[in-house]
N, C-alpha and C positions, 0 to 999 in steps of 0.2 A: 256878768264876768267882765273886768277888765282888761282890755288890751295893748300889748307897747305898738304904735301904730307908723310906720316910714311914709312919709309923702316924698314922693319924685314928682320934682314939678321945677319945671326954671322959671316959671312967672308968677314973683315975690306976690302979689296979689292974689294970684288965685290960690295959690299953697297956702296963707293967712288964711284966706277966706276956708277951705279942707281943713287946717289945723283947728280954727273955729269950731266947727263941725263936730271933728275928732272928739273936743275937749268937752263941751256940750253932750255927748254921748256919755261922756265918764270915762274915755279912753284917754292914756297917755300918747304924747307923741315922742317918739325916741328920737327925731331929726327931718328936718326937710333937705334935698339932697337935690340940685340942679342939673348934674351932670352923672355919671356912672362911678370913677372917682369916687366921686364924696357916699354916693346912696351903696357902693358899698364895702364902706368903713361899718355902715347898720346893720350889716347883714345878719350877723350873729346875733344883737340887738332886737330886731324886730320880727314880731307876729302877725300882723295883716303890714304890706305894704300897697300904697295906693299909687301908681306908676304912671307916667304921660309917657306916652311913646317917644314926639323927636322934645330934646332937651338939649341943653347948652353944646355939646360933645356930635350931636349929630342923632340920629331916629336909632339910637341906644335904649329905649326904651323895653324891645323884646329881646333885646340880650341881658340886663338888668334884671325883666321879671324871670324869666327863666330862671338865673341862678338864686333869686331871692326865693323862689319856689323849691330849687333843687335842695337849698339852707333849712326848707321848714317851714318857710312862710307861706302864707295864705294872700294870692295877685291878686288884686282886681287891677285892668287899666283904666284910666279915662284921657281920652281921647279927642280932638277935634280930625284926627286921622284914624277911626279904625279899618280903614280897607288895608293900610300898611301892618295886619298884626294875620291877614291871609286868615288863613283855616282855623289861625289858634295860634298859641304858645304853650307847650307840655308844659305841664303841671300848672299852669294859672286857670281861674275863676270865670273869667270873660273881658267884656269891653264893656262901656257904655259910655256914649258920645257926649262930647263940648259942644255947645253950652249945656251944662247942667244946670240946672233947678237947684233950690234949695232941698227943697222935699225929697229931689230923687238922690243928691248927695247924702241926703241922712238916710236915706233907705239903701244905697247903694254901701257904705260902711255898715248899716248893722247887718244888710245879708251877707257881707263877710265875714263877720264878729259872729252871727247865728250859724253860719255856715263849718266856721274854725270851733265853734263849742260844739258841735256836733248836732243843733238843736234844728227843727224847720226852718226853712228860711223860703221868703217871698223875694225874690228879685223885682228891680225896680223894672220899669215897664218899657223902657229902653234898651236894658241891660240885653247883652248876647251871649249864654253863656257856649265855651268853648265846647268840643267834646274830646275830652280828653282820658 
């Protein structure tokens, strides 16, 4: 199954590299979004969003997934801070930490694609999922 997929990310590099990712999977990407502002004009728009906590606007990142969660969407964050996401954020997937690997980027997107189809899903080996 296909996904329209949000990347929140302020650093044009590493969202490329995610969008990569994305596209390679057979996912669309509906927008990269660096600030709160822009990520969300997508809200309606997107089915998995993949979120960084602090971005252009300030560590807006667990107010973002929240409501993209509260919208329908399916969170994951990634992170080089997840001590700042505490216990969780209601209704998101989890965290898992910057730097990321290649390997665990593409497994970190399809266990939310597996996860949002309803189907098993393996989280990557990093990953923290929330309990929510």
């Amino acid at each position: 199954m296909t996904y329209k997929i949000l990347i929140v990310e302020d650093q044009l590099l590493i969202a490329l590299h995610i969008e990569d990712a994305v596209i390679a999977l057979g996912h669309d990407v509906v927008g990269i979004a660096a600030n709160s502002q822009d990520a969300m004009k997508y809200a309606q728009d997107c089915e998995i969003a993949l979120v960084d906590v602090q971005l252009q606007d300030g560590i807006t990142g667990p107010t973002i997934g929240a409501a993209l969660a509260q919208s329908g969407a399916t969170v994951l964050f990634m992170t080089a801070n997840p001590d700042l996401l505490g216990e969780g954020v209601p209704g998101t997937l989890g965290v898992i930490s910057k730097p990321i690997f290649d390997l665990e980027l593409v497994g970190a997107i399809q266990f939310a694609a597996d996860l949002r189809s309803g189907g098993d899903a393996l989280a990557p080996e990093r990953f923290k999922r929330f309990e929510n």
